[in-house]
N, C-alpha and C positions, 0 to 999 in steps of 0.2 A: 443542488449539486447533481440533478440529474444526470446531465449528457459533459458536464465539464472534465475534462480530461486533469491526470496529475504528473505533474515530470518528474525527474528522479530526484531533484532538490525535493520539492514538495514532499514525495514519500519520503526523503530521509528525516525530512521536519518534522512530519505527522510517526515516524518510528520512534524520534525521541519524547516527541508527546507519550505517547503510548507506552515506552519504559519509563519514562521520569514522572509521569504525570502532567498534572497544571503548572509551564513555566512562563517566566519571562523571555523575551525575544534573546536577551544574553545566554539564560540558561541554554534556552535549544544552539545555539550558536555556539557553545562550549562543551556541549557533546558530540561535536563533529571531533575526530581524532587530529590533533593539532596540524598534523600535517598538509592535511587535505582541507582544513576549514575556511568554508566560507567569511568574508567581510561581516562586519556589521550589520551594515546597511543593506547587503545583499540579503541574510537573513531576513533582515526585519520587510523588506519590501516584498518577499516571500511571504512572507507570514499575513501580509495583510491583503495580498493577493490568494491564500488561501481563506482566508477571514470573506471576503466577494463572493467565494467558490463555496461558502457557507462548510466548509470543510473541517472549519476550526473556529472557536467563537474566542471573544475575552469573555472572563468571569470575574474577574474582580483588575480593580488600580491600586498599584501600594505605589506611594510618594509619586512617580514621573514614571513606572514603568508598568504595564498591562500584562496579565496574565493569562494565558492562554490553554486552552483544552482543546483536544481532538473532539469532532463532534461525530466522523464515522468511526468506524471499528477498522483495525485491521485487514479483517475477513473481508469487511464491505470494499475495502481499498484495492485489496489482492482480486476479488473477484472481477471488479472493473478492470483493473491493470488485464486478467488474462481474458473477460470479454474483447476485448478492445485489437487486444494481440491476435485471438482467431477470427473476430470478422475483418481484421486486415487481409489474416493467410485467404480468405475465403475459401471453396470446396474442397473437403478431405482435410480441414485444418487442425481437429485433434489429430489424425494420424501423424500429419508433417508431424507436429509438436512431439509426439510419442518415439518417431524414427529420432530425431536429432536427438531426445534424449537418451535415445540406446546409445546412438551412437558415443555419443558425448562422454558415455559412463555415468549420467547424471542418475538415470532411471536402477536401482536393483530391485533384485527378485523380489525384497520385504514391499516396496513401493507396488508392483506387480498383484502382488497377496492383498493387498490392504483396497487394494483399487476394484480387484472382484470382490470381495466381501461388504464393500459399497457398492457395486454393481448389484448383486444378488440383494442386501435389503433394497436399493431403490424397486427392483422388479418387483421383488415382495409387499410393497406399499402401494403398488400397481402405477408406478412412478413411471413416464416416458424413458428411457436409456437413448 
């Protein structure tokens, strides 16, 4: 899964993994909110288009249906997602990222505190900033 990119079906697949656990292609298909849910088959060709992307494996077959686990984390998901989004912005692209979310009101003060309090241990571990 190194350089494979994930779209936003994929991450909603791999979020339902991740709260439900190990499901079958219907489970994760029936945690979409009924309004917005995807097909069947659009699931399940998802799924094993993630499955290529070594993103997600099966673990076990009960009768006709395959069971399936997330194989990254989260963390490892999000962190791709917003590599990916700053070497698009290319130079100065935490700042862009930082202004739109003042702007936005996405960003408050607590988000602010919390991000120098990681700043300051990463210096303290003699970590690049």
């Amino acid at each position: 899964m190194a350089n494979s990119r994930l779209t936003k079906l994929e991450m909603q697949i791999l979020e339902a993994l991740w709260q439900k656990g190990p499901c079958s292609v219907r489970e994760i298909q029936e945690a979409f909110p009924e309004q917005s849910r995807p097909a069947y088959t659009t699931v399940q060709t998802t799924v094993y288009r993630l499955e290529r992307k070594e993103a997600l494996r099966c673990v076990k077959r009960i009768s006709n249906a395959n069971i399936f686990e997330a194989t990254i984390s989260r963390k490892d998901a999000q962190s791709r997602l917003i590599n990916e989004l700053l070497s698009f912005l290319g130079r100065n692209r935490a700042r862009l990222v930082m202004a739109h979310l003042v702007e936005s009101g996405e960003l408050t003060l607590d988000d602010v505190k919390d991000t120098e309090k990681a700043l300051r241990k990463q210096r303290e571990q003699g970590r690049p900033q």
